[in-house]
C-alpha positions as CSV (number, residue, x, y, z in Angstrom):
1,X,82.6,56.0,29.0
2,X,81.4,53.0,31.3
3,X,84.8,51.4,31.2
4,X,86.4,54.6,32.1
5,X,84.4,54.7,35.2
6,X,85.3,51.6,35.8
7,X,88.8,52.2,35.7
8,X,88.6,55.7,37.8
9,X,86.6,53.3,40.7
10,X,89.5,50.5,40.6
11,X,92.4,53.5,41.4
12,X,90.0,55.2,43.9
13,X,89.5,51.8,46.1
14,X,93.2,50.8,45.4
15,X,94.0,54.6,47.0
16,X,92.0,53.7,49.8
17,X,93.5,49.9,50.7
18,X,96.7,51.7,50.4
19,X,95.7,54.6,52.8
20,X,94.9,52.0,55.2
21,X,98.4,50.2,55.1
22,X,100.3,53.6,55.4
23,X,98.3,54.7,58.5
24,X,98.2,51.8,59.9
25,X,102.3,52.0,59.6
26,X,102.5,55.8,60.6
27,X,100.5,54.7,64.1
28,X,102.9,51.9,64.6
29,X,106.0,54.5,64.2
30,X,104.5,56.8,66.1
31,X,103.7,54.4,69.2
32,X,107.1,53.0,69.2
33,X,108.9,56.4,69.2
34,X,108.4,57.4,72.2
35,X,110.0,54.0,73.8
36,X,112.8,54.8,71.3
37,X,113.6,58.5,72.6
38,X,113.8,57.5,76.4
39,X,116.0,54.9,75.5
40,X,118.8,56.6,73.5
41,X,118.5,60.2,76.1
42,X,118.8,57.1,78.9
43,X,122.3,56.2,76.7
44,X,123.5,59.4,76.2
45,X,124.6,60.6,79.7
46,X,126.9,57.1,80.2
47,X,128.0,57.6,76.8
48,X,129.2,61.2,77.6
49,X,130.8,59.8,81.0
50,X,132.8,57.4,79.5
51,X,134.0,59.6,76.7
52,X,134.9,62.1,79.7
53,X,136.9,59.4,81.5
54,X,138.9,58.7,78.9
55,X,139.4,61.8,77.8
56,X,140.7,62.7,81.2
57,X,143.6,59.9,81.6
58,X,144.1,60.7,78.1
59,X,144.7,64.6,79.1
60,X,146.3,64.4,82.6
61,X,148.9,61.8,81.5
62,X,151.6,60.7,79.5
63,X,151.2,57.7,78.5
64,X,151.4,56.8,75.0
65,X,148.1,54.5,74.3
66,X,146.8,52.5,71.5
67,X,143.7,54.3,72.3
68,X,144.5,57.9,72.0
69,X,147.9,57.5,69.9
70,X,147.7,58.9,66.4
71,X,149.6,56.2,64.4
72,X,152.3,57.2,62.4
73,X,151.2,55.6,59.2
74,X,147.4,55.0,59.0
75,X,146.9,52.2,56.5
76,X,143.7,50.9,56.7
77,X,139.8,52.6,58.4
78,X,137.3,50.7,59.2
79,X,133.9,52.1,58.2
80,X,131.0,51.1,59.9
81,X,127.3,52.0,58.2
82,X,124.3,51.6,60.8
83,X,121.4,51.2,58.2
84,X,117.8,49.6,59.1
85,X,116.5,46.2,58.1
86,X,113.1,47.5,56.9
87,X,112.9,50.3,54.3
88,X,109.8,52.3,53.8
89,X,111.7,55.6,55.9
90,X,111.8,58.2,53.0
91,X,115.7,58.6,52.5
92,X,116.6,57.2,55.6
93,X,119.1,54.5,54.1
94,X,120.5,56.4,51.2
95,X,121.1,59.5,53.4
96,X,123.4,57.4,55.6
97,X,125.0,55.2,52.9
98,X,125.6,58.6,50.3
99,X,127.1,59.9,53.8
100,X,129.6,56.3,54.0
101,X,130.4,56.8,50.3
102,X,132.0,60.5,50.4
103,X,133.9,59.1,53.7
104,X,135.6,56.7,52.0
105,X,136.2,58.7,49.1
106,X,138.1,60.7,51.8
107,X,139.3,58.1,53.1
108,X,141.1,56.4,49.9
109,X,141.8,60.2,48.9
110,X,144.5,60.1,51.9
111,X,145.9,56.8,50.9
112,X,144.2,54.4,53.5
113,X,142.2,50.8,52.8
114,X,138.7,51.1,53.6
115,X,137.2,48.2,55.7
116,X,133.1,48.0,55.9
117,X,131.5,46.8,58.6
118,X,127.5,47.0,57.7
119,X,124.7,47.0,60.4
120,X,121.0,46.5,59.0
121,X,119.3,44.2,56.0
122,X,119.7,47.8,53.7
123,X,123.2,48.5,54.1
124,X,124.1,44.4,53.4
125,X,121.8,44.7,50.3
126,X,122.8,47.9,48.8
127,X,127.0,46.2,49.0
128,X,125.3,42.8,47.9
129,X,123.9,43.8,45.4
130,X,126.7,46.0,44.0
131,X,129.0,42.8,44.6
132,X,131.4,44.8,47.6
133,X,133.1,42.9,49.9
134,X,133.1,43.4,53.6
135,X,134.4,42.3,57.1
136,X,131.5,41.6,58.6
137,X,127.5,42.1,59.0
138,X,125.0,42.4,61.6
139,X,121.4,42.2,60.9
140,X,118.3,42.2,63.1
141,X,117.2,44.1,65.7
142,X,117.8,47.6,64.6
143,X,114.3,48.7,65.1
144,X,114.7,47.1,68.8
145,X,118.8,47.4,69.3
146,X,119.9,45.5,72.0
147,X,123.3,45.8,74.1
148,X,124.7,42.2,73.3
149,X,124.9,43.4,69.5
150,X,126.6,46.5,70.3
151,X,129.3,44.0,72.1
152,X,129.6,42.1,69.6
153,X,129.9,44.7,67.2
154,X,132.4,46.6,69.6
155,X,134.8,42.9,70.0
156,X,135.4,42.8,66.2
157,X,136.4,46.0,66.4
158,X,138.5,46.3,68.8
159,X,139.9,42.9,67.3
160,X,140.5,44.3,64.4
161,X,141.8,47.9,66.1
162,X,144.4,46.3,68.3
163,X,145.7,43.8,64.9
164,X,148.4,45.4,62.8
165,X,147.4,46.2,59.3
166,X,149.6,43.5,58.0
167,X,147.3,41.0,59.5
168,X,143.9,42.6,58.6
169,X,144.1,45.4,61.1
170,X,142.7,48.7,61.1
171,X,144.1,51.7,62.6
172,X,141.0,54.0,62.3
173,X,137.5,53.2,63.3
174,X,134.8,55.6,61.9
175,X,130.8,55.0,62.3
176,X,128.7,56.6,59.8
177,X,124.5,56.8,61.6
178,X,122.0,59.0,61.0
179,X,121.2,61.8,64.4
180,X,117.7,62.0,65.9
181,X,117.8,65.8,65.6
182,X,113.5,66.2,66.1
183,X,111.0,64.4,64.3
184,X,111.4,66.2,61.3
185,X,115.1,66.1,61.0
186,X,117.3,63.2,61.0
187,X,121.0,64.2,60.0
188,X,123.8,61.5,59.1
189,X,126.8,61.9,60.5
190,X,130.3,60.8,60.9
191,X,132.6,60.1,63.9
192,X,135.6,58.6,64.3
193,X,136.3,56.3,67.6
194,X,139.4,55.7,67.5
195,X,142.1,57.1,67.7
196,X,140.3,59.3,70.2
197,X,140.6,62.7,68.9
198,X,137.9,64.7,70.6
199,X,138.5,65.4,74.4
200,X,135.1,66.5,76.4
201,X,135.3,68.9,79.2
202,X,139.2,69.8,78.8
203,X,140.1,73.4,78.5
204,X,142.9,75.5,78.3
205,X,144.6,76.7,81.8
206,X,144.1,80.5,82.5
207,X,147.0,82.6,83.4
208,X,148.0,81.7,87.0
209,X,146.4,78.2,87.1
210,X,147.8,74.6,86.7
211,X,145.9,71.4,85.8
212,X,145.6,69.2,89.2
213,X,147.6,65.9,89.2
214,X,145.8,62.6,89.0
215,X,147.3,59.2,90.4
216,X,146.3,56.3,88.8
217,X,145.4,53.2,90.3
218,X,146.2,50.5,88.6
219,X,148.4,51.9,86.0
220,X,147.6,54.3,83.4
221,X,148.1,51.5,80.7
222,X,145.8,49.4,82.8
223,X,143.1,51.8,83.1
224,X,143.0,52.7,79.2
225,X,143.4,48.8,78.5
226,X,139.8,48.6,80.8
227,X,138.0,51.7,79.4
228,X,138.8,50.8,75.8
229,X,136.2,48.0,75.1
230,X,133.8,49.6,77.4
231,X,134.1,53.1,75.3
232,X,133.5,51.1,72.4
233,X,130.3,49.6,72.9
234,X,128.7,52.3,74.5
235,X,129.6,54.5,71.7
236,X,128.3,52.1,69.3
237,X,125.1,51.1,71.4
238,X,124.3,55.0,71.1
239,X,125.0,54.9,67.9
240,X,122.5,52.3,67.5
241,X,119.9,53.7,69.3
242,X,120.5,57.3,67.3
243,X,119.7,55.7,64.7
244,X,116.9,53.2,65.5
245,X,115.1,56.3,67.0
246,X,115.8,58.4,63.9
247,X,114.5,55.6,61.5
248,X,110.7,55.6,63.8
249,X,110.6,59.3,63.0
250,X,111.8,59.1,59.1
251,X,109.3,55.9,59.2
252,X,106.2,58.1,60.4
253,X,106.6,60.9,58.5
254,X,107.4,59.1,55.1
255,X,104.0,56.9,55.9
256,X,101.9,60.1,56.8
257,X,103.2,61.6,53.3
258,X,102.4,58.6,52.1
259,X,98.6,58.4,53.5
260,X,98.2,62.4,52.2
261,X,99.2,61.4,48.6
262,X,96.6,58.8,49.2
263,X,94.0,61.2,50.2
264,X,95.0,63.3,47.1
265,X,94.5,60.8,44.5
266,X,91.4,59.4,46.0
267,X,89.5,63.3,45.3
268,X,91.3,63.3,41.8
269,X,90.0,60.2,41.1
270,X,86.6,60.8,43.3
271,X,86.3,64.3,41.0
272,X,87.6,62.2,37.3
273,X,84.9,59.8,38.5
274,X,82.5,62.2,39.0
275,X,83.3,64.0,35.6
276,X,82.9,61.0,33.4
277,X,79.8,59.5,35.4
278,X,78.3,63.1,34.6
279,X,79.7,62.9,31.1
280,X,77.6,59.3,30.5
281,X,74.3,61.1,32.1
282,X,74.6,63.7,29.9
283,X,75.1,61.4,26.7
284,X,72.2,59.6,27.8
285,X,69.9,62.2,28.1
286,X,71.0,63.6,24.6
287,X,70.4,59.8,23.3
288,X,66.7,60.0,24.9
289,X,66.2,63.1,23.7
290,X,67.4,62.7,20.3
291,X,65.6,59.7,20.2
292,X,62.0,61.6,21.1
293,X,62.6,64.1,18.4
294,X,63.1,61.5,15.7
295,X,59.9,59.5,16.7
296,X,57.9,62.8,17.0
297,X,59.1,63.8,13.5
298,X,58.1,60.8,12.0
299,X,54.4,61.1,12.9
């Protein structure tokens, strides 16, 4: 009985040292949260504008661009995963890499090469591990996403966007990133960058109305050939921060589950304790007592 009190006393202190990591990890997710939210609603409205521009000498002329041109033969897609570096977020990483997989199940479905391009320590280790290739990696930084990265990552694309396939081109670029919805909900999601198929703020003329002209100065061509790597990185720079701010949230509440199953254990353990600590009095007492009656008995 005393070894099983033991025991229940070595789970109820290891409960409690493990309570005090966890917390100490939900505070640090909850204080850099906040930092993280202004940050990616501070992205958003640029991202929207540039979308807009393009969208709008996409829509108002007729120029046929490598940036809004559906190719005729789409060979190869680039796929690019935005994981974290640090796990210890619930299902935060296997949400976004199941989301990658069905993609390029799609994507191989419909006859096209899938190309991965893998951003974070988990996404590298999960294609490591499984011995996958890919183009390239970016690590670091995901929990602190900084711009230069997002231009990096947006020049290899684009590199590898503007490339025919016969070189080790692509001719679709999809991003696969899990959405800061609230700090409950983080959703993967998938959107494809290029070809540019959504156009923001374009609707269709009434009866009686005409679409105003634009002139474009410099050319149309020249325009697109500017707005390209600039639509790029701010996509993937939101994209970043999206996800950076969604992996805080998934952080905090997987730790503050974490420190409640802690709390839990520690009274099943405090109450097991108790049980067999009351168990061992009890014997005792019955030994005492037992012994009492057999020395009375023998006088």
């Amino acid at each position: 009985m005393g070894a099983q009190l033991r025991v229940y006393r070595q789970k109820i202190k290891s409960a409690q040292t493990t309570k005090k990591i966890t917390r100490a990890m939900e505070l640090i997710a909850a204080s850099r949260i906040a930092k993280a939210q202004a940050r990616m609603a501070a992205s958003a409205p640029y991202s929207r504008a540039i979308t807009r521009a393009v969208s709008a000498v996409a829509t108002f002329s007729n120029v046929d661009h490598i940036l809004t041109t559906e190719p005729e033969k789409v060979e190869r897609a680039a796929v690019v995963i935005f994981s974290s570096d640090r796990g210890l977020a619930g299902a935060f990483n296997s949400n976004v890499l199941r989301e990658a997989e069905e993609l390029a199940s799609l994507l191989r479905s419909q006859g096209k090469d899938v190309v991965y391009y893998l951003v974070g320590r988990k996404s590298v280790g999960y294609f490591a591990f499984r011995k996958r290739a890919f183009a390239r990696s970016w690590v670091g930084e995901t929990d602190n996403p900084v711009f230069d990265t997002a231009r990096e990552i947006g020049d290899a694309l684009v590199e590898a966007f503007v490339a025919p396939a016969s070189e080790g081109g692509v001719d679709e670029i999809h991003i696969v990133f899990n959405r800061f919805v609230s700090m409950l909900t983080q959703t993967p999601e998938v959107v494809r960058l290029l070809p540019l198929e959504v156009v923001e703020g374009v609707e269709e003329p009434t009866e009686g109305e005409v679409f105003p002209l634009y002139e474009f100065e410099p050319e149309v061509g020249d325009v697109l050939d500017g707005l390209l790597p600039v639509y790029i990185e701010s996509r993937i720079f939101n994209a970043m921060l999206q996800s950076a701010t969604a992996k805080h949230a998934a952080t905090q509440k997987a730790m503050k589950s974490a420190s409640d199953n802690a709390d839990n254990l520690i009274k099943d353990y405090t109450r097991l304790a108790n049980n067999a600590r009351q168990s061992e009095i009890t014997q005792q007492i019955s030994e005492i007592v037992g012994g009492a009656d057999a020395l009375s008995g023998s006088k």
